[in-house]
C-alpha positions, 0 to 999 in steps of 0.5 A: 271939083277934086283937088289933087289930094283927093285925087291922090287918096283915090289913087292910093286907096284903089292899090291899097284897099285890098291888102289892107282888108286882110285880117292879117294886115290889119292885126299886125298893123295896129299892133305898135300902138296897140302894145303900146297901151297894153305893155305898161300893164303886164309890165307893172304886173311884172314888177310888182309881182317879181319885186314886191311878191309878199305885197302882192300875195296880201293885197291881191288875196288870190294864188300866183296862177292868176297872174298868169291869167291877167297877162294871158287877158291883156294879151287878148285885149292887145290882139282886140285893140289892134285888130278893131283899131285898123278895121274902124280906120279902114273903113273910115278910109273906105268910106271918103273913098266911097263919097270921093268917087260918088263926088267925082262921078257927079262932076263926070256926068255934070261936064257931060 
């Protein structure tokens, strides 16, 4: 038998499965936690760049238009991570679906 929660996840998903499908919804969707695992990087690129640029110019050995390229790269990987992180959840998602509404169909047809 479906508890109630269940039920109410069954619920919920048939309204949101759609909206939450889109590439859209599901880039700006994960973007918070996403950011939030990139900024720190550009930001101490930033700093040390900004602040330290003859130690960065010694230690790094490369000219400051690749700095330009490691904020460019991380951006990319902020976009990646945001995106696969809402695909992975919307299909965990789409799975208990799937096995919730199997479930509740065998409970049908035993009532039957």
């Amino acid at each position: 038998m479906l508890t109630q929660k269940e039920l109410s996840f069954i619920d919920y998903w048939e309204k949101e499965k759609d909206i939450q499908s889109r590439f859209s919804s599901k880039l700006l969707g994960g973007l918070p936690m996403a950011t939030m695992f990139g900024m720190p990087v550009i930001l101490f690129i930033l700093v040390v760049y900004l602040w330290f640029p003859d130690w960065y110019m010694k230690i790094s050995g490369t000219s400051a238009g690749s700095f330009i390229m490691v904020v460019v790269a991380v951006l990319i990987s902020i976009l990646f991570f945001s995106y696969f992180r809402m695909h992975f959840k919307w299909e965990m998602n789409e799975q208990l679906y799937t096995e919730l509404k199997i479930k509740q169909q065998r409970e049908q047809a035993a009532k039957l």
